[in-house]
C-alpha positions in Angstrom: -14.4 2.3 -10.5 -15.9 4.6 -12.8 -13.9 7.1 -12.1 -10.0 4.9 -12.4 -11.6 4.8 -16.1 -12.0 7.9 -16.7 -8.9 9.4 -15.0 -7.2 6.6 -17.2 -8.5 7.7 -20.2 -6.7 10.9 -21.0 -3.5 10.6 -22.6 -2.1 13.3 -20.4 -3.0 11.8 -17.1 -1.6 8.4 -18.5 1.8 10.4 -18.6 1.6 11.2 -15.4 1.0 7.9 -13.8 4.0 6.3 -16.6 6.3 9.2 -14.8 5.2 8.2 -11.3 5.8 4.5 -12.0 9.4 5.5 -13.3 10.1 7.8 -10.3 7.6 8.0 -7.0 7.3 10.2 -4.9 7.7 13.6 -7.2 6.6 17.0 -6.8 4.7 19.1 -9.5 7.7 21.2 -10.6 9.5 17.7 -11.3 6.1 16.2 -13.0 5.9 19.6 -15.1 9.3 19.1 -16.4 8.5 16.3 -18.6 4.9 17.7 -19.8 4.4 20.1 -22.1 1.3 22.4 -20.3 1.1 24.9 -17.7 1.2 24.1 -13.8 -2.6 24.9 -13.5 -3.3 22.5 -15.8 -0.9 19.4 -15.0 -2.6 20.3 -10.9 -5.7 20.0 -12.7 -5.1 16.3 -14.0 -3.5 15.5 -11.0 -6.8 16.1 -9.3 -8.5 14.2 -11.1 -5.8 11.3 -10.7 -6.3 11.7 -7.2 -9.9 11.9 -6.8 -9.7 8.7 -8.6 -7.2 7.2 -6.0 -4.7 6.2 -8.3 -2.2 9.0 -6.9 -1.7 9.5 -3.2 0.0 12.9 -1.6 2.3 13.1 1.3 3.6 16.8 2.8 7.4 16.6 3.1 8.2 20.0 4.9 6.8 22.6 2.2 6.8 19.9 -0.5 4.2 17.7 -1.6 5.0 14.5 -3.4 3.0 12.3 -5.6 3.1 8.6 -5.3 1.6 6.0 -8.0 -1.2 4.0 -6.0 -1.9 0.6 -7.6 -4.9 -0.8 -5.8 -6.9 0.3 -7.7 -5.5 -0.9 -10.9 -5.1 -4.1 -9.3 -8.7 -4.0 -8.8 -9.3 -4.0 -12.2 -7.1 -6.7 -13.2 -9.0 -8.9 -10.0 -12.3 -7.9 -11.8 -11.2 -7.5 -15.4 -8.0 -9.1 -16.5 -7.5 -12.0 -14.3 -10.6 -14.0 -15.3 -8.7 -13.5 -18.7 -5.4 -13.5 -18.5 -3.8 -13.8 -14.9 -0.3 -15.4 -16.3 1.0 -12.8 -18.7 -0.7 -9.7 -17.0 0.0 -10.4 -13.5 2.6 -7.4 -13.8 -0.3 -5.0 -13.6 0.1 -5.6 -9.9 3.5 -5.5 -9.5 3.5 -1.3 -10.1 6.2 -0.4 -7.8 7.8 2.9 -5.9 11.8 2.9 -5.8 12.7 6.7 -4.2 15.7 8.2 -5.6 19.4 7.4 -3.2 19.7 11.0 -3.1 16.1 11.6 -1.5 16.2 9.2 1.5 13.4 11.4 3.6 10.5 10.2 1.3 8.5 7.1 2.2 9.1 3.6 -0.7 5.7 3.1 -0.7 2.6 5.3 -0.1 -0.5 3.0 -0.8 -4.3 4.5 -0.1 -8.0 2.4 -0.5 -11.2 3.4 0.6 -13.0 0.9 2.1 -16.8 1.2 3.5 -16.0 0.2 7.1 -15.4 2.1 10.5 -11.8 2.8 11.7 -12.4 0.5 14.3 -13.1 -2.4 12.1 -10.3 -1.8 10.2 -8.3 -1.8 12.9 -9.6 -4.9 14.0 -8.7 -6.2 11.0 -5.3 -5.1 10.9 -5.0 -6.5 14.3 -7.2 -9.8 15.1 -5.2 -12.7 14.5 -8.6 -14.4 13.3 -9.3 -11.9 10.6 -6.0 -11.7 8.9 -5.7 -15.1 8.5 -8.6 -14.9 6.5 -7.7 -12.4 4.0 -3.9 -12.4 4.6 -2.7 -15.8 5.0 -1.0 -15.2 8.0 -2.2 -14.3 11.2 -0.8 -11.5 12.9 -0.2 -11.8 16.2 0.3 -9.3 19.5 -0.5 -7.4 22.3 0.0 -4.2 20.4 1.3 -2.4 22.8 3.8 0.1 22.1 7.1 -1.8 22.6 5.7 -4.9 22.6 6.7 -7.6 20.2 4.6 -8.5 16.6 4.7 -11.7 14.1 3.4 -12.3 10.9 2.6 -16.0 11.6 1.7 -18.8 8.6 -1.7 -20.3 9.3 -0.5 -23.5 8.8 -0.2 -24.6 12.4 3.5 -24.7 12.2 3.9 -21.4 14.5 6.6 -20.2 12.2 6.7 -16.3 11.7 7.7 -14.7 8.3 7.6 -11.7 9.8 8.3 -10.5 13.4 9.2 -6.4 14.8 7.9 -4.3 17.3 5.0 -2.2 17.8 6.5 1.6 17.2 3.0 3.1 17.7 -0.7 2.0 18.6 -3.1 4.3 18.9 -6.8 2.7 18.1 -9.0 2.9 15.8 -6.6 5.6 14.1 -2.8 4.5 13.7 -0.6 1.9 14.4 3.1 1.9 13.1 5.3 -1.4 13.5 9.2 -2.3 12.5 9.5 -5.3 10.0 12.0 -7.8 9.2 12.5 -11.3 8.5 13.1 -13.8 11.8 16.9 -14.2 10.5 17.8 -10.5 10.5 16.6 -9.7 14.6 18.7 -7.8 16.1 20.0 -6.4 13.1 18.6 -2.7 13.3 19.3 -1.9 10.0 17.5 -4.5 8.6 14.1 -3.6 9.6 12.0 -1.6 7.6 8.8 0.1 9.1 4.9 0.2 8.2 2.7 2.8 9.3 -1.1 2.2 9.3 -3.2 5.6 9.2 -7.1 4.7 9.2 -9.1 8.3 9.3 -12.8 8.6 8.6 -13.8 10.2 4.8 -17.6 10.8 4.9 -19.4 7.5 5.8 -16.3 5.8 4.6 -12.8 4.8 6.0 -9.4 6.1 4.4 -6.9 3.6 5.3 -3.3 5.2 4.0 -0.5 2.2 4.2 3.3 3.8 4.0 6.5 1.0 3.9 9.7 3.0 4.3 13.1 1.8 4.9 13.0 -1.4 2.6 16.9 -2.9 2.3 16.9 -3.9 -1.6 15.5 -4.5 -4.8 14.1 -7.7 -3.3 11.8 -6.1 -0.8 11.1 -3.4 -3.0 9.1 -6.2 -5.3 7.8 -8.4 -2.7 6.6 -5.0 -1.0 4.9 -4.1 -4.5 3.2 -7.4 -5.3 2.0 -7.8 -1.9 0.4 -4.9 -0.9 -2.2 -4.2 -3.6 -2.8 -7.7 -3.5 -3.5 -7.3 0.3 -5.2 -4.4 0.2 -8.0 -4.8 -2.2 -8.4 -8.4 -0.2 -8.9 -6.7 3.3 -11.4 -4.4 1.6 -13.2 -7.4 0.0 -13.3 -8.9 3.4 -14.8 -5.9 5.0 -17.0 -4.4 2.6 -18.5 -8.4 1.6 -18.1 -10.8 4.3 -15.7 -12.4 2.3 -12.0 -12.4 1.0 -11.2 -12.9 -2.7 -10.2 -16.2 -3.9 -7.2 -17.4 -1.7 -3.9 -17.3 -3.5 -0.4 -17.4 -1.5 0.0 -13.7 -0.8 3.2 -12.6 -0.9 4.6 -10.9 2.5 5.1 -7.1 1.4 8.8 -6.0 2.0 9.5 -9.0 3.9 
């Protein structure tokens, strides 16, 4: 964390991140045309921005574009703001990635934590029905076979799914892709928008990347921003403690 602070302290790299949470997903020529310094140095803060986690990268052909990652900012407003403040600054979590129309290759969302785990842990916890019930509210539930049907089940005992799709990829402990969409819109191909799940070692620690393309509206492009952070930062509470932070009704990202 001491490192979010001190990426967020320069004016410059506070810039940046109000640019990426205008318009994700840019490159550094596009980030350089709305700051006044050489490219050298505006790579140099985005370093920094990086190594602090609160911008994530993804190679698009020969480009690379820069998404806004907000889990760690919303682990400072679980740790600092909330016991404050939770009503009025609840926005702080709510950070989200709209790609321009005209650039419909990019991912929507490009979210990255660090948790201290192993892949296959993670995946386990992306996977066991048990385990995200405890930090996600619903359990998710299937064979995970490629082809095979998913749901995002409630954990009420009602059996009713928020979520269902299929299982695009599943390759344990290291990726796992699946097609969303709410039980009313199956069948509807172009309703389904898809999550990938790439979990790769960093050191003694786990990388887990979460990209959510192909969301439908502005609807899921809010419900996908308040609920992932949220999510996130839980699954790594969970993991790293034994325990997930204090229960609240998550919201289903993108649903």
């Amino acid at each position: 964390m001491d490192q979010v602070f001190k990426a967020l302290a320069d004016g410059t790299r506070r810039r940046l991140l109000d640019r990426l949470h205008e318009h994700s997903g840019q490159t550094l020529g596009e980030l350089c045309e709305h700051i006044d310094m050489t490219r050298q140095s505006v790579t140099q803060h985005l370093a920094v921005l990086e190594a602090a986690n609160l911008v994530s990268t993804v190679r698009r052909g020969r480009e690379k574009l820069h998404y806004l990652n907000p889990v760690p900012l919303h682990d400072i407003q679980e740790r600092w703001i909330d016991k404050f403040e939770r009503p009025r600054l609840r926005a702080l979590s709510a950070l989200r990635r709209k790609a321009e129309e005209a650039m419909t290759d990019k991912p929507d969302f490009v979210y990255v934590i660090y948790i201290r785990s192993t892949p296959e842990k993670v995946w386990d916890a992306l996977t066991d029905a048990d385990l995200t019930a405890r930090y996600w509210g619903h359990s998710n539930v299937s064979d995970w076979r490629p082809g095979s049907r998913w749901e995002h089940r409630r954990t009420d005992g009602s059996g009713v799914a928020d979520v269902i799709g299929t299982v695009v990829e599943s390759d344990r402990p290291t990726r796992l892709v699946t097609t969303w969409a709410a039980p009313e819109r199956e069948g509807d191909a172009d309703r389904y928008s898809q999550v990938t799940f790439d979990i790769q070692p960093h050191a003694d620690i786990v990388r887990l990347t979460v990209t959510h393309e192909d969301l439908a509206d502005e609807s899921e492009l809010r419900d996908a921003a308040s609920g992932w952070a949220a999510v996130l930062s839980n699954l790594k509470s969970l993991l790293e403690t034994g325990s997930p932070l204090p229960q609240e009704p998550w919201l289903v990202p993108g649903r």
